[in-house]
TIMI-2910 file (N, C-alpha, C, CB; in pm, 1 decimal, decimal comma, always signed):
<rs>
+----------+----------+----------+----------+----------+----------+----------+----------+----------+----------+----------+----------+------+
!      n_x !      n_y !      n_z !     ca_x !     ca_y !     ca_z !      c_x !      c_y !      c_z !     cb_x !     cb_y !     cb_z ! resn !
+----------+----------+----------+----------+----------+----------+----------+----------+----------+----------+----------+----------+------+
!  +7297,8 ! +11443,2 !  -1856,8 !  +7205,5 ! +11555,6 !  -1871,0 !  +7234,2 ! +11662,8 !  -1765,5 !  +7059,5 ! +11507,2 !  -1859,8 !  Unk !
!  +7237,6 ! +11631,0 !  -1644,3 !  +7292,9 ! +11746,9 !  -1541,1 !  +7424,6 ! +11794,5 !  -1584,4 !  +7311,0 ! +11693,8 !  -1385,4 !  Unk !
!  +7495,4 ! +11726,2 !  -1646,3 !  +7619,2 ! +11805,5 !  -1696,1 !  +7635,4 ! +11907,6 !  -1715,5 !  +7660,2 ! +11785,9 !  -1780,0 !  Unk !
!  +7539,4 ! +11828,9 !  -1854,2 !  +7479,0 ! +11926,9 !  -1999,2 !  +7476,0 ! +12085,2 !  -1922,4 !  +7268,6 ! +11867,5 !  -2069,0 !  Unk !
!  +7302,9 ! +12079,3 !  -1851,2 !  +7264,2 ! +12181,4 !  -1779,1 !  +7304,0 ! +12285,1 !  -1663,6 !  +7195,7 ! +12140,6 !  -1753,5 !  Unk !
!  +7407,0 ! +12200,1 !  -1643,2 !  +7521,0 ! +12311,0 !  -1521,3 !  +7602,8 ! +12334,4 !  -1574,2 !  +7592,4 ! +12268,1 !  -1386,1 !  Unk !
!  +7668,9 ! +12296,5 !  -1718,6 !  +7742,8 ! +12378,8 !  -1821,9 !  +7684,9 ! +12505,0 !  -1852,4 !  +7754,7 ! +12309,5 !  -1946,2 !  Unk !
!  +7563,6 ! +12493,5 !  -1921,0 !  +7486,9 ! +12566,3 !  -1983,9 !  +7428,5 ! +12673,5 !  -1854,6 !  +7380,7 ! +12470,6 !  -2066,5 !  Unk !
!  +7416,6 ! +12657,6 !  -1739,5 !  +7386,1 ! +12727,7 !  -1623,0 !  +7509,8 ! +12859,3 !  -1649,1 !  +7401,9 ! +12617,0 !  -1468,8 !  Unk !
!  +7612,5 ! +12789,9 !  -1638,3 !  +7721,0 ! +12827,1 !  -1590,7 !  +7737,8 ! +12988,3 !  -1715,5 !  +7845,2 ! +12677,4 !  -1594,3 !  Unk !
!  +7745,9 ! +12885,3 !  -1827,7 !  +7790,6 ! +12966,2 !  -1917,6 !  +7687,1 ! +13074,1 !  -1935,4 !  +7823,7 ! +12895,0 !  -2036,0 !  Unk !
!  +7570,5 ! +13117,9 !  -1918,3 !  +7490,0 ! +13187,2 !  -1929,1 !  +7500,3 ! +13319,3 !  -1797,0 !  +7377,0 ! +13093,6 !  -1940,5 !  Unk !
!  +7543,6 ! +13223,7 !  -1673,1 !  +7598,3 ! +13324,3 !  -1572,8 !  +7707,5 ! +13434,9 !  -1610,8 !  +7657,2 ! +13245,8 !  -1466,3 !  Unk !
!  +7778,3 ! +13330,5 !  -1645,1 !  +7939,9 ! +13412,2 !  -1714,1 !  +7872,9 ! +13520,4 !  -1812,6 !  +8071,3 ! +13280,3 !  -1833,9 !  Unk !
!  +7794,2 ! +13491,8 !  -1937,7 !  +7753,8 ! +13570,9 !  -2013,0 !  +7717,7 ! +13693,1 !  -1941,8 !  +7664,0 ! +13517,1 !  -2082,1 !  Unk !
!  +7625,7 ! +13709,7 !  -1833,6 !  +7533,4 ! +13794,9 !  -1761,8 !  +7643,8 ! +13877,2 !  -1610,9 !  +7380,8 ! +13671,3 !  -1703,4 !  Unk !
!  +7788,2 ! +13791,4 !  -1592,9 !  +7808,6 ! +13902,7 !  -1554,2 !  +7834,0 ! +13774,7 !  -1399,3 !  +7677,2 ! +14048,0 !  -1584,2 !  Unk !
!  +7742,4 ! +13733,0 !  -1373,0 !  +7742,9 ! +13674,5 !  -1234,4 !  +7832,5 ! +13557,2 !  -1180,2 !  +7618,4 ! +13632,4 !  -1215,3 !  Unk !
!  +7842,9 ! +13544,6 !  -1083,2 !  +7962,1 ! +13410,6 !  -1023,9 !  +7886,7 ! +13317,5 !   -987,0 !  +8067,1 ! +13436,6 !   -886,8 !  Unk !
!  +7894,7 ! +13180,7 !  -1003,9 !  +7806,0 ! +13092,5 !   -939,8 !  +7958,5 ! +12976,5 !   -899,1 !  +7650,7 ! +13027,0 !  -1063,9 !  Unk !
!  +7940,7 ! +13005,1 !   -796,6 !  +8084,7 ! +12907,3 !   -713,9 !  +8014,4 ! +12750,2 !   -685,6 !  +8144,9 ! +12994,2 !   -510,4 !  Unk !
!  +7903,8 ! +12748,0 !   -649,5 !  +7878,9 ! +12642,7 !   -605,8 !  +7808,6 ! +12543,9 !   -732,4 !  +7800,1 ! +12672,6 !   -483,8 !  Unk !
!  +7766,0 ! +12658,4 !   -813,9 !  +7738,1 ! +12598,0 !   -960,3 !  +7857,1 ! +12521,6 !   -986,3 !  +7713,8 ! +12710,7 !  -1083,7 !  Unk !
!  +7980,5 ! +12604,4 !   -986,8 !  +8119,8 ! +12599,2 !  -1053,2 !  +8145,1 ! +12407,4 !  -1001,8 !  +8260,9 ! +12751,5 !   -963,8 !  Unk !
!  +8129,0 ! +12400,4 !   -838,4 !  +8169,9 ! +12277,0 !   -714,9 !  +8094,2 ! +12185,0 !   -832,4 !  +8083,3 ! +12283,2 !   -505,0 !  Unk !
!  +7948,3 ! +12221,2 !   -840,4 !  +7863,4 ! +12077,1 !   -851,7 !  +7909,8 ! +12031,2 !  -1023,3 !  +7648,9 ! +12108,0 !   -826,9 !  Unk !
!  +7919,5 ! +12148,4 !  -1103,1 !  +8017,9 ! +12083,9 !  -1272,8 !  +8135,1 ! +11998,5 !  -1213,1 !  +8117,4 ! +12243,6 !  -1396,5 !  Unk !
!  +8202,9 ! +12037,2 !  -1103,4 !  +8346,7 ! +11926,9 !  -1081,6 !  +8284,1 ! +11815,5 !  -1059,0 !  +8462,6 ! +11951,2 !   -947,8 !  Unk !
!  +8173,0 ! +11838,1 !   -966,1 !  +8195,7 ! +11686,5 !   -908,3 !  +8124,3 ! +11587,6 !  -1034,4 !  +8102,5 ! +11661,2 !   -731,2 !  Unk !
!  +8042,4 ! +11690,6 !  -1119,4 !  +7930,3 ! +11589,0 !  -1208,3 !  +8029,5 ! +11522,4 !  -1348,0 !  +7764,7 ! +11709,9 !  -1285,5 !  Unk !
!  +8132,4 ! +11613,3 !  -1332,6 !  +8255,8 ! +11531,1 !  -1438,7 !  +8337,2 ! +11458,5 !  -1362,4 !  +8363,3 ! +11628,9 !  -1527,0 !  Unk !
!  +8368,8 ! +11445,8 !  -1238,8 !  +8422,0 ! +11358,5 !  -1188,0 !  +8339,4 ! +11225,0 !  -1192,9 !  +8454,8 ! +11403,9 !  -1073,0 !  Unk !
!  +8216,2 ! +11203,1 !  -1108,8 !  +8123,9 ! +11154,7 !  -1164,8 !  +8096,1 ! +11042,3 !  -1321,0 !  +8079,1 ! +11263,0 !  -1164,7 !  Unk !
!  +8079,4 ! +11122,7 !  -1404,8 !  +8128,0 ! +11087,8 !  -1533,1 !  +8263,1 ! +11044,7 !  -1583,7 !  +8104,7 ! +11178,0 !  -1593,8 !  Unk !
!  +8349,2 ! +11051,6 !  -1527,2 !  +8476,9 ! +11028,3 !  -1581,0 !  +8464,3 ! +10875,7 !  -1474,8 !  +8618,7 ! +11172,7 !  -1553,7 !  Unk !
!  +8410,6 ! +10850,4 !  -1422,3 !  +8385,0 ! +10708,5 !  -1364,8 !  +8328,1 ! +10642,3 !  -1419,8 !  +8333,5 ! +10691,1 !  -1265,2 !  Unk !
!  +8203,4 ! +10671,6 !  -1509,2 !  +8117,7 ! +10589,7 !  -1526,9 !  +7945,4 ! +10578,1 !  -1502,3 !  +8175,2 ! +10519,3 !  -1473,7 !  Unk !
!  +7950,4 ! +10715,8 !  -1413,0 !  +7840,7 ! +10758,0 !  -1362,5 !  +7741,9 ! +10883,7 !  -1465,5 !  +7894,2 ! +10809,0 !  -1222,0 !  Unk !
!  +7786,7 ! +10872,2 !  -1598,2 !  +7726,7 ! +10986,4 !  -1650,3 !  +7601,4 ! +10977,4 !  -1664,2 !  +7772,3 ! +11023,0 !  -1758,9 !  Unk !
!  +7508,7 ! +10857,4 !  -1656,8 !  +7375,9 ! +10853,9 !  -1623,2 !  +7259,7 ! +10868,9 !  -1518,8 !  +7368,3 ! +10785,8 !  -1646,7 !  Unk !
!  +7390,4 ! +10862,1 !  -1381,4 !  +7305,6 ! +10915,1 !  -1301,3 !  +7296,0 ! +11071,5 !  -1243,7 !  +7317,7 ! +10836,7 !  -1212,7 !  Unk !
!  +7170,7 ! +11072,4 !  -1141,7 !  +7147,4 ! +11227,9 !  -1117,8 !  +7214,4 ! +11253,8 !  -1004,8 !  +6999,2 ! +11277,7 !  -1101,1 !  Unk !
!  +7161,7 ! +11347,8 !   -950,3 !  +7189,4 ! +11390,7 !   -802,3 !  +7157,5 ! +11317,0 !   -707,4 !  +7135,2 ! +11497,8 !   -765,6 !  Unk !
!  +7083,1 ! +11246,3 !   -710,0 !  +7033,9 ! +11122,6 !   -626,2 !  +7171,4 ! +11047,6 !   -574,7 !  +6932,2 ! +11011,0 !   -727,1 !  Unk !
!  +7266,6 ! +11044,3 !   -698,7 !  +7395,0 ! +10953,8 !   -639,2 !  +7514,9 ! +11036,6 !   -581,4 !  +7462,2 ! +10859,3 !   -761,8 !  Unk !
!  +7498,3 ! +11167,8 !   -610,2 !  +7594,5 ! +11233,3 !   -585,1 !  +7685,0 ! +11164,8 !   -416,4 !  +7525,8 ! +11388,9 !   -589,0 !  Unk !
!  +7572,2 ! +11192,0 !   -293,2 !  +7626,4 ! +11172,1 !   -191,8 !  +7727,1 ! +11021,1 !   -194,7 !  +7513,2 ! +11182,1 !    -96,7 !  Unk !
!  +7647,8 ! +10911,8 !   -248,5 !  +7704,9 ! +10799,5 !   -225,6 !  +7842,3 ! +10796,3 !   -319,5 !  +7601,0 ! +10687,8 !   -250,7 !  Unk !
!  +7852,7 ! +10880,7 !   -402,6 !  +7966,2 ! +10873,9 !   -521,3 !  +8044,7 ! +10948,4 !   -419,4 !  +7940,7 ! +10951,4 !   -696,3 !  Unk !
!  +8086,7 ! +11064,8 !   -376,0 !  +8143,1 ! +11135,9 !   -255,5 !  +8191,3 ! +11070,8 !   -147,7 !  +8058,7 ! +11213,0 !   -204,0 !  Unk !
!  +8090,7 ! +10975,4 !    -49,3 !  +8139,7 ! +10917,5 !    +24,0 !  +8210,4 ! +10810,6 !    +20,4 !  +8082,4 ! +10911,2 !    +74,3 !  Unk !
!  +8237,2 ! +10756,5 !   -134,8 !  +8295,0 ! +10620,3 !   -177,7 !  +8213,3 ! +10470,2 !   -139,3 !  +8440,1 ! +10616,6 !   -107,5 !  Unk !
!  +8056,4 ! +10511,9 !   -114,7 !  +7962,6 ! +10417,0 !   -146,6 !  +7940,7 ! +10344,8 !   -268,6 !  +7867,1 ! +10464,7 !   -126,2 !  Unk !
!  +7876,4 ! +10213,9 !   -317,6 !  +7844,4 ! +10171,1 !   -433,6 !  +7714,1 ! +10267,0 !   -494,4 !  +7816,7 ! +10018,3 !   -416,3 !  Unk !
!  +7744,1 ! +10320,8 !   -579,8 !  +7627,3 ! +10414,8 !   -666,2 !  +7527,8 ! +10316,4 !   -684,0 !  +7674,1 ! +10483,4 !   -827,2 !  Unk !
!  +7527,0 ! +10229,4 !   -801,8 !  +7455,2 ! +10121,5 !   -785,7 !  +7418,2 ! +10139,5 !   -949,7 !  +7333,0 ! +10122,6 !   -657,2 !  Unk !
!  +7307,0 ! +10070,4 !   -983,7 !  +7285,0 ! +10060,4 !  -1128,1 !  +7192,1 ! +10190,3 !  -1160,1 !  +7211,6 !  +9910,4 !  -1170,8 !  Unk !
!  +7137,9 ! +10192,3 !  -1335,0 !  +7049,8 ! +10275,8 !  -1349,6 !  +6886,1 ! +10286,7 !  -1318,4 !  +7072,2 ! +10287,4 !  -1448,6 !  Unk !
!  +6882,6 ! +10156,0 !  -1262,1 !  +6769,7 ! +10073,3 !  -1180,2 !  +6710,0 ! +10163,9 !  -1008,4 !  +6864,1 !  +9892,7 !  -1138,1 !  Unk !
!  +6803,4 ! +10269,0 !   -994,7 !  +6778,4 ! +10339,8 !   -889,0 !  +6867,6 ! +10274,6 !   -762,5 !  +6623,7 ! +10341,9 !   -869,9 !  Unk !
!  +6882,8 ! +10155,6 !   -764,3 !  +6963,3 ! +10035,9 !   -650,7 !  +7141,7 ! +10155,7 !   -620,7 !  +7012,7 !  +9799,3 !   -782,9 !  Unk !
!  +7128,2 ! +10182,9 !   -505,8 !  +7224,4 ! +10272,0 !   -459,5 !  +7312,7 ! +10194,2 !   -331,6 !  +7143,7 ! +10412,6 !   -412,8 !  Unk !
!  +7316,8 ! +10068,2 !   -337,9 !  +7334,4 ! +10013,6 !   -231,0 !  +7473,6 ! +10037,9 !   -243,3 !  +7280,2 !  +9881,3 !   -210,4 !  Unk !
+----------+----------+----------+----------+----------+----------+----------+----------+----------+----------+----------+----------+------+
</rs>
């Protein structure tokens, strides 16, 4: 779902003209993310997915 919505962020910027760079960062990392296995979780896991922590289940468990 955050994908979804920082696609759709994105593309609506582009429509209107504006740059969103850091929009642009957080679509990489949320398909990187996903291309793991992580397409269900939110931002909540981002840091631990980054630092090469265990994300953990969809149970919230981030250990």
């Amino acid at each position: 779902l955050m994908l979804k919505d920082l696609r759709l962020a994105l593309q609506s910027a582009t429509e209107a003209g504006a740059a969103m760079p850091l929009g642009a960062e957080a679509h990489a990392v949320y398909s990187l993310m996903c291309s793991h296995g992580y397409e269900s979780r939110d931002f909540s896991a981002v840091y631990k997915f980054l630092t090469g922590g265990h994300v953990g289940s969809d149970d919230g468990d981030l250990k």
